[in-house]
C-alpha positions in Angstrom: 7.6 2.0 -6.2 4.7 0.5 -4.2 4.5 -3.2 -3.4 7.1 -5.5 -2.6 9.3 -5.6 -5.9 12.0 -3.6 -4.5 12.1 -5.7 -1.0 15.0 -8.3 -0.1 13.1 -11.5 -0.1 15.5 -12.4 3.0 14.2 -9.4 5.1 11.1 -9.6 4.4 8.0 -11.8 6.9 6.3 -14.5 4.8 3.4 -16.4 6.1 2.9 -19.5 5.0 -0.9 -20.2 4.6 -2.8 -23.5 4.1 -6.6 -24.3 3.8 -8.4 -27.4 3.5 -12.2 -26.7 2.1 -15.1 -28.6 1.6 -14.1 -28.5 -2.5 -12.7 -26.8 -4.8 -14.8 -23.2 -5.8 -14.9 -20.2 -3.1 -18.9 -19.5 -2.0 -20.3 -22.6 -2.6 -17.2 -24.7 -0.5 -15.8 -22.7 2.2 -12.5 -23.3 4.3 -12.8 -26.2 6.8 -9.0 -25.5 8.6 -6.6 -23.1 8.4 -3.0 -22.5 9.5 -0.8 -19.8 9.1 2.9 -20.1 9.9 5.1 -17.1 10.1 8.4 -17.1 9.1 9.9 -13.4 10.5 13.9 -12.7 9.2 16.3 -13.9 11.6 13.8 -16.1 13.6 12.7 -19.8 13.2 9.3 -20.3 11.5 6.4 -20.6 14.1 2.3 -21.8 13.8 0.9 -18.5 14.2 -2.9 -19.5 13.6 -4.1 -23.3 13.6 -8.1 -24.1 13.9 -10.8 -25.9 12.4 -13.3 -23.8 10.6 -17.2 -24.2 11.2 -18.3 -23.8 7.1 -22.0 -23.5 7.9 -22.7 -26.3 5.5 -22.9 -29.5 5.1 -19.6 -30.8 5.1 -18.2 -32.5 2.1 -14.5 -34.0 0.6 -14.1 -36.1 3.7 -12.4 -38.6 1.5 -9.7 -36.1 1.0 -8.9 -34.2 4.4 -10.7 -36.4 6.7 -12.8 -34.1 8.5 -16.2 -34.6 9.4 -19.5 -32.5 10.6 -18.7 -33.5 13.7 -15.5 -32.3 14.1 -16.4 -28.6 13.3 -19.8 -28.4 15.2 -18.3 -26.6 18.3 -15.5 -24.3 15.7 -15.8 -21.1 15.1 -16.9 -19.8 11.8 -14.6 -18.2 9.5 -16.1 -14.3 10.5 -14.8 -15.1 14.3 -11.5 -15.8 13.6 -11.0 -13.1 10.5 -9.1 -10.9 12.9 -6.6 -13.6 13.6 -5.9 -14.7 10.3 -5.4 -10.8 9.4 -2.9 -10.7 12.2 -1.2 -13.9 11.3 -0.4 -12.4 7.7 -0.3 -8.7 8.5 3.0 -6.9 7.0 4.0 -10.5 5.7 4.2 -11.8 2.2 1.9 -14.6 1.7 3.1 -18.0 0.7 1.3 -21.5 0.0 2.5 -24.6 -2.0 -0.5 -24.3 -4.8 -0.8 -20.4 -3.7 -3.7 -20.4 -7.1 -6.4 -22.4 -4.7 -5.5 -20.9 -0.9 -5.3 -17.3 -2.4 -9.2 -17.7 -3.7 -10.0 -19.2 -0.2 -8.3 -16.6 1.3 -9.6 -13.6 -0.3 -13.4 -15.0 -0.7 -13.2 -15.5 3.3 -11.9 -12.5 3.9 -14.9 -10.5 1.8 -17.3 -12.3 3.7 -16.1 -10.9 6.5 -15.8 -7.4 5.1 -12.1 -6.9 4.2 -11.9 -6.8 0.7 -8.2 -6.1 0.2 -5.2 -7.6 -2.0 -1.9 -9.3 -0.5 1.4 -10.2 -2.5 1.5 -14.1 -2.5 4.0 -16.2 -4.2 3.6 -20.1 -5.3 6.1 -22.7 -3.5 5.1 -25.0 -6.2 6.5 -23.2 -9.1 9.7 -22.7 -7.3 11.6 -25.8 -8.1 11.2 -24.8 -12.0 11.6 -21.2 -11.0 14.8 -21.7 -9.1 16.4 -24.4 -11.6 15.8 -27.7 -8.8 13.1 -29.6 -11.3 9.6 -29.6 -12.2 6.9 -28.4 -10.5 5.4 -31.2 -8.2 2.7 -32.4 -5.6 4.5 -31.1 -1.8 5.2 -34.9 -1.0 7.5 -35.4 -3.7 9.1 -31.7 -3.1 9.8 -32.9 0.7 11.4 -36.1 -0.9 13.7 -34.6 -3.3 14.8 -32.2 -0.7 14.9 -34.2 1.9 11.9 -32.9 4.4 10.1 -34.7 6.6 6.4 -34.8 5.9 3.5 -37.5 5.5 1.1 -36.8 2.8 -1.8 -36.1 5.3 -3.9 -33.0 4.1 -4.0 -32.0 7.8 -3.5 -28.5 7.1 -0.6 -27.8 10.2 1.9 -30.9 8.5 1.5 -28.8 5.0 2.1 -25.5 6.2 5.2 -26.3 8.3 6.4 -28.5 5.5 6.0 -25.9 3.2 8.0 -23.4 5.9 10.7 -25.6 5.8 10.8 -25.6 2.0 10.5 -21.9 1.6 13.2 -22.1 4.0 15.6 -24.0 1.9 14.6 -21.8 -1.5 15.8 -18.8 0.5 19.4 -20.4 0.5 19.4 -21.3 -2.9 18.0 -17.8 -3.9 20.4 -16.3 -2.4 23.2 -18.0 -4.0 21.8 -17.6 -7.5 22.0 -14.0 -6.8 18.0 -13.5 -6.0 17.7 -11.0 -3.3 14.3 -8.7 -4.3 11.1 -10.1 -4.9 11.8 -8.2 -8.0 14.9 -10.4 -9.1 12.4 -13.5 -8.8 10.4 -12.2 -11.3 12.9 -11.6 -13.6 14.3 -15.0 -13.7 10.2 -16.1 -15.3 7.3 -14.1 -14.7 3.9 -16.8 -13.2 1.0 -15.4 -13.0 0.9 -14.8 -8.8 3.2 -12.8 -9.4 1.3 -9.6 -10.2 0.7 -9.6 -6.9 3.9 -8.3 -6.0 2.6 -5.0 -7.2 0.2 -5.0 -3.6 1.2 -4.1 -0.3 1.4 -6.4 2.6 -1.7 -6.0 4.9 -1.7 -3.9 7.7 -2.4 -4.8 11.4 -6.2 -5.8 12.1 -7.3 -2.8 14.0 -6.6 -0.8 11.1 -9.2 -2.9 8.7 -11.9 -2.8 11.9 -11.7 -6.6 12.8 -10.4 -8.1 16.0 -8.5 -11.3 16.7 -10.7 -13.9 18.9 -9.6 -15.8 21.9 -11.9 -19.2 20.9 -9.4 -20.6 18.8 -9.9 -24.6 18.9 -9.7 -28.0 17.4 -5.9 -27.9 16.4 -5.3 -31.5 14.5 -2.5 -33.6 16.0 -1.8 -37.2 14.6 -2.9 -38.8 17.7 -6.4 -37.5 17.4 -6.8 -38.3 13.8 -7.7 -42.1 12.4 -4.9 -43.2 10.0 -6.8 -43.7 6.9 -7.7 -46.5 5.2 -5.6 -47.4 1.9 -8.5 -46.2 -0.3 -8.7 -43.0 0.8 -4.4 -42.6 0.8 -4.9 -43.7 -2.9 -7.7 -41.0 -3.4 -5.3 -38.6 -1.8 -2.1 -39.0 -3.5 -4.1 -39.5 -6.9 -6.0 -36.5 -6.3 -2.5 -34.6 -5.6 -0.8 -35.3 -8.3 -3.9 -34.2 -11.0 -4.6 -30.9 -9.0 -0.4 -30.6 -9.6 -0.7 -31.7 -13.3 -3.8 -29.4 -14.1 -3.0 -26.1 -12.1 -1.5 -24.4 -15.3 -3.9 -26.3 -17.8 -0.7 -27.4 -20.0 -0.2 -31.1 -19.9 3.2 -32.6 -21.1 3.7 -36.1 -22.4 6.1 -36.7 -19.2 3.4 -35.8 -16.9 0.4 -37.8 -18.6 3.4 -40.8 -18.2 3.5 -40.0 -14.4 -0.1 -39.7 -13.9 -0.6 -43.0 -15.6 2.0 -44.5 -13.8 0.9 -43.3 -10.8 -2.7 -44.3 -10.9 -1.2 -47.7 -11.5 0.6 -47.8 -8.6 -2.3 -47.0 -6.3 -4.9 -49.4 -7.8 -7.4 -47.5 -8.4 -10.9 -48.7 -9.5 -12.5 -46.4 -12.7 -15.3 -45.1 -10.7 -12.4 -43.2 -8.3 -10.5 -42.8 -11.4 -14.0 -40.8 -12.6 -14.6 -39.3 -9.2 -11.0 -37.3 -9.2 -11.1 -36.6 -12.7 -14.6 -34.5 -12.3 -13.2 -32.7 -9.4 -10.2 -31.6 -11.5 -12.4 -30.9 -14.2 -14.7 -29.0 -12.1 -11.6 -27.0 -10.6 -10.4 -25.5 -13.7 -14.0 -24.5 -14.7 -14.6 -22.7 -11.7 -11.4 -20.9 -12.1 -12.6 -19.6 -15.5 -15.9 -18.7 -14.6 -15.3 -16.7 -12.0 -14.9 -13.0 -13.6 -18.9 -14.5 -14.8 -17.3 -14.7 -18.5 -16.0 -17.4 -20.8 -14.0 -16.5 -23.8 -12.5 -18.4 -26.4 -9.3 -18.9 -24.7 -10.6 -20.5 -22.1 -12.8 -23.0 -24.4 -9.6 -23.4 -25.8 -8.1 -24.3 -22.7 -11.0 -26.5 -21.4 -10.8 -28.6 -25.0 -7.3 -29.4 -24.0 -7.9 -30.9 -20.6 -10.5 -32.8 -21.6 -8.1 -34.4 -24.3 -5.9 -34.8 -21.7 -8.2 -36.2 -18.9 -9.3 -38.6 -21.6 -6.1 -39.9 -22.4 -5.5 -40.5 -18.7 -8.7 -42.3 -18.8 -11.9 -40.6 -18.6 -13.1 -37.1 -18.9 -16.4 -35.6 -17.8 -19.4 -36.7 -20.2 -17.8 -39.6 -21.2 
């Protein structure tokens, strides 16, 4: 059977992946950072690939990543550094915390750049549910209830490695439910990303005609980024749990609660409250129109969060 069904999850490469992006829809925002860490059987995980990305645009959610036009002028653009990001992720399964909006980033990049190919990916947000640990959950609170180390930065090296170390502690508890195949993982509930499993892993860059580049640069460290003020943590961490909350466009009661709660918590003022809300809206629309077609499930859909963005407080238009 092609793909990766059949494959021991444990003996298999994954490569953690994680973009930050100047918003939220593949062609008009482009990735900004990447990092790919590479977690081989039998060896600890290890950054593989971490730079800042030129986008060739104006840049734009500073409030959310902190990075500025002046931080990418000398990067390379994404085209330079295809190669190495084919290398990072070549023969590996590809991983992400919120796979649904690196896995767009990812394969819009990689067309640019000629290399129009599929990858199995799996979600590491939808494995506390999956696995039986909890709800689904922004990464910050996933690192708290499993005890990970990890500052909610959006500094895309601290969320791949924290998301490694995750993955890492899923693999212990997969194995002890009895979850050895990628195949067993889907038959425990079957998410979307996991169609994927279907694809082959990609093969080594030379054999998709691109080449890795030497002029990596710009890795992020804590030292060489300005703490942020309290408005923009708020943003953050507001932002973070919506994107969590909206992701598979069903709202419970229990997550309205936290959101409410939440936003609470953080003090933020109604135009923020507005500002976040538009972005999430403006997420899930993109999602939907990207096949360029609209159909009546998907009003459906878009009805409901707007019901549910109003409850939390505003929706777009009102």
């Amino acid at each position: 059977m092609p793909g990766v069904l059949e494959r021991n999850i444990s003996e298999t490469p994954i490569t953690v992946i994680d973009f930050e992006t100047t918003g939220l829809n593949p062609g008009a925002d482009r990735v900004v950072e990447m990092t790919a860490v590479r977690c081989d059987p039998g060896e600890k995980p290890r950054v593989v690939l971490n730079t800042l990305i030129n986008p060739m645009r104006k840049m734009s959610a500073t409030e959310i990543h902190g990075i500025t036009d002046e931080d990418v002028e000398d990067a390379p653009i994404f085209n330079e550094v295809a190669g190495n990001l084919v290398e990072a992720i070549a023969g590996s399964v590809v991983a992400a915390y919120n796979v649904y909006f690196d896995i767009k980033f990812l394969r819009y990049e990689l067309e640019q750049a000629g290399i129009r190919v599929e990858t199995p990916h799996m979600c590491l947000m939808y494995m506390r549910p999956l696995l039986g640990l909890g709800p689904r959950c922004k990464l910050v609170a996933a690192c708290d209830a499993h005890n990970v180390p990890y500052q909610q930065s959006h500094i895309a090296v601290h969320d791949a490695e924290a998301t490694a170390t995750l993955l890492h502690i899923y693999m212990k508890v997969m194995d002890g439910k009895g979850v050895r195949t990628f195949g067993d993982l889907k038959k425990r509930k079957s998410y979307k990303f996991m169609q994927s499993f279907a694809f082959e892993p990609l093969p080594k860059p030379k054999f998709l005609g691109v080449t890795p580049n030497a002029r990596l640069l710009l890795q992020r460290s804590e030292q060489e980024v300005e703490a942020p003020d309290p408005t923009m943590i708020a943003i953050r961490s507001y932002w973070d749990t919506i994107k969590v909350i909206v992701t598979d466009l069903q709202v419970t009661d229990e997550e309205l609660e936290h959101a409410v709660n939440e936003r609470k918590r953080l003090g933020l003022a109604k135009e923020q409250i507005r500002f976040i809300h538009a972005r999430a809206f403006a997420m899930v629309v993109a999602q939907f129109i990207d096949d360029q077609h609209l159909d009546d499930k998907e009003v459906v859909k878009l009805r409901k969060l707007y019901a549910a963005l109003a409850r939390l407080g505003w929706a777009p238009g009102q």
